[in-house]
C-alpha positions as CSV (number, residue, x, y, z in Angstrom):
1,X,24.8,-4.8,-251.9
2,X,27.9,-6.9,-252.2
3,X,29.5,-4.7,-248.9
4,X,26.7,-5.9,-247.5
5,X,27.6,-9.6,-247.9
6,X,31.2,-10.2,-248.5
7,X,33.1,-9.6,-244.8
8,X,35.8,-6.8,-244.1
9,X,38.3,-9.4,-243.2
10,X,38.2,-11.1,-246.7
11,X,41.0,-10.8,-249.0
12,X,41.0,-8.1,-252.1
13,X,41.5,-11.0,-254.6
14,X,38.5,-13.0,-252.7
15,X,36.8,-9.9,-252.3
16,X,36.7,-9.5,-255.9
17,X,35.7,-13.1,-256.9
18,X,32.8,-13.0,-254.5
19,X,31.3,-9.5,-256.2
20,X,31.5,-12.1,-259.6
21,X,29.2,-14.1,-257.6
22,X,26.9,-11.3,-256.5
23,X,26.5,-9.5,-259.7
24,X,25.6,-13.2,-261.2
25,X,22.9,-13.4,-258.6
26,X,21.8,-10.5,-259.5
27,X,21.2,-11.2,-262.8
28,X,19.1,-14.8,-262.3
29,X,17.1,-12.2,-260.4
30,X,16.2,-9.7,-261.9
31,X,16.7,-11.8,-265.7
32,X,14.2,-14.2,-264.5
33,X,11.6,-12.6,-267.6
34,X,14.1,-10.1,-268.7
35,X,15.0,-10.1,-272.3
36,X,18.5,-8.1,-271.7
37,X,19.6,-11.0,-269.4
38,X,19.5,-14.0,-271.6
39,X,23.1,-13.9,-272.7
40,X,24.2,-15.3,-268.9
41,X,21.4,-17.9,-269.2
42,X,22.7,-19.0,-272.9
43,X,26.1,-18.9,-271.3
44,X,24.9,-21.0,-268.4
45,X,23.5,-24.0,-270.4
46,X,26.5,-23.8,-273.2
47,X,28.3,-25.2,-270.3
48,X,26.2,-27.5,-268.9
49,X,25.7,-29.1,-272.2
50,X,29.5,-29.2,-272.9
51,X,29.4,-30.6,-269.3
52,X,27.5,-33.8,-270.0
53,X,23.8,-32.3,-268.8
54,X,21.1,-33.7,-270.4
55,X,18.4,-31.9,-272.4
56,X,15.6,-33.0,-269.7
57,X,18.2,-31.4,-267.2
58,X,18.8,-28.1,-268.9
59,X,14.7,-28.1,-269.9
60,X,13.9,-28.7,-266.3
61,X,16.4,-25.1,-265.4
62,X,15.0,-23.6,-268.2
63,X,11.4,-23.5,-266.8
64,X,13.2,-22.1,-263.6
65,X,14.6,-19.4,-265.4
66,X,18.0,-20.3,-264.8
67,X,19.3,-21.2,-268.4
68,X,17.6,-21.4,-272.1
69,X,16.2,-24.3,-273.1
70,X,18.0,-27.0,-275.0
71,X,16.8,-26.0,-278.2
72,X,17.8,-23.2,-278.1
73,X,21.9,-23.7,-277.2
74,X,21.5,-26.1,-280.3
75,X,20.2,-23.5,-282.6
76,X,23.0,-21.0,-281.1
77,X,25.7,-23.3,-281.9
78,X,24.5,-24.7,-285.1
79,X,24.4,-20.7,-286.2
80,X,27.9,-20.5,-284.6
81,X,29.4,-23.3,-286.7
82,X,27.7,-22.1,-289.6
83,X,29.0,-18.5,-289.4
84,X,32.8,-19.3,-287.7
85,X,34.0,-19.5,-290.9
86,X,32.8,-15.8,-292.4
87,X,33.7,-14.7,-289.3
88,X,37.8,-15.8,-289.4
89,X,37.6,-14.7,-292.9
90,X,36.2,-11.0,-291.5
91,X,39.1,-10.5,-288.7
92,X,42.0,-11.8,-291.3
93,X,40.7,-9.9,-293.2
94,X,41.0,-6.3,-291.3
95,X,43.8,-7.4,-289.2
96,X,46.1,-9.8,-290.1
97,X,46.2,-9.2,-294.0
98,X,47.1,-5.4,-293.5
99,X,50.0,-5.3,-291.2
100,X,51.5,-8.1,-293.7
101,X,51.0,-5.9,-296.9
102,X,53.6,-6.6,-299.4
């Protein structure tokens, strides 16, 4: 599919950036219902609501199956601020407190 798309003459580094942008088609395609593909669409509206989108905005691509809703970024990072902390504790833990062993 992406030979299909990106021209011969391109570049290999622009190449590369536009079969990014193919596979991310992709998934709003086929992850317009699909369960599997909802970690792009959380990722989309993280940044449009650390970009300044509203939540009517977001809600609005969320019935086109573009992002999540608003709600539900909120509840993600409410559950990441609330578990950050277990989670530094966890990789200090296995990594940094065993190569300094005294």
């Amino acid at each position: 599919m992406a030979d299909a798309i990106i021209p011969i003459r391109r570049s290999e580094k622009n190449k590369e950036a536009a079969k990014r942008s193919v596979v991310t088609f992709c998934y709003f395609l086929v992850g317009l219902r699909n369960k599997f593909a909802n970690s792009i669409k959380l990722d989309v509206g993280l940044y449009l609501a650390s970009s300044g989108a509203s939540c009517t905005a977001i809600d609005a691509l969320s019935k086109m199956g573009v992002t999540t809703t608003y709600k539900t970024i909120e509840n993600y990072k409410k559950n990441l601020a609330k578990t950050h902390p277990q989670e530094i504790d966890k990789y200090f833990g296995e990594y940094v407190s065993n190569n300094f062993a005294i």
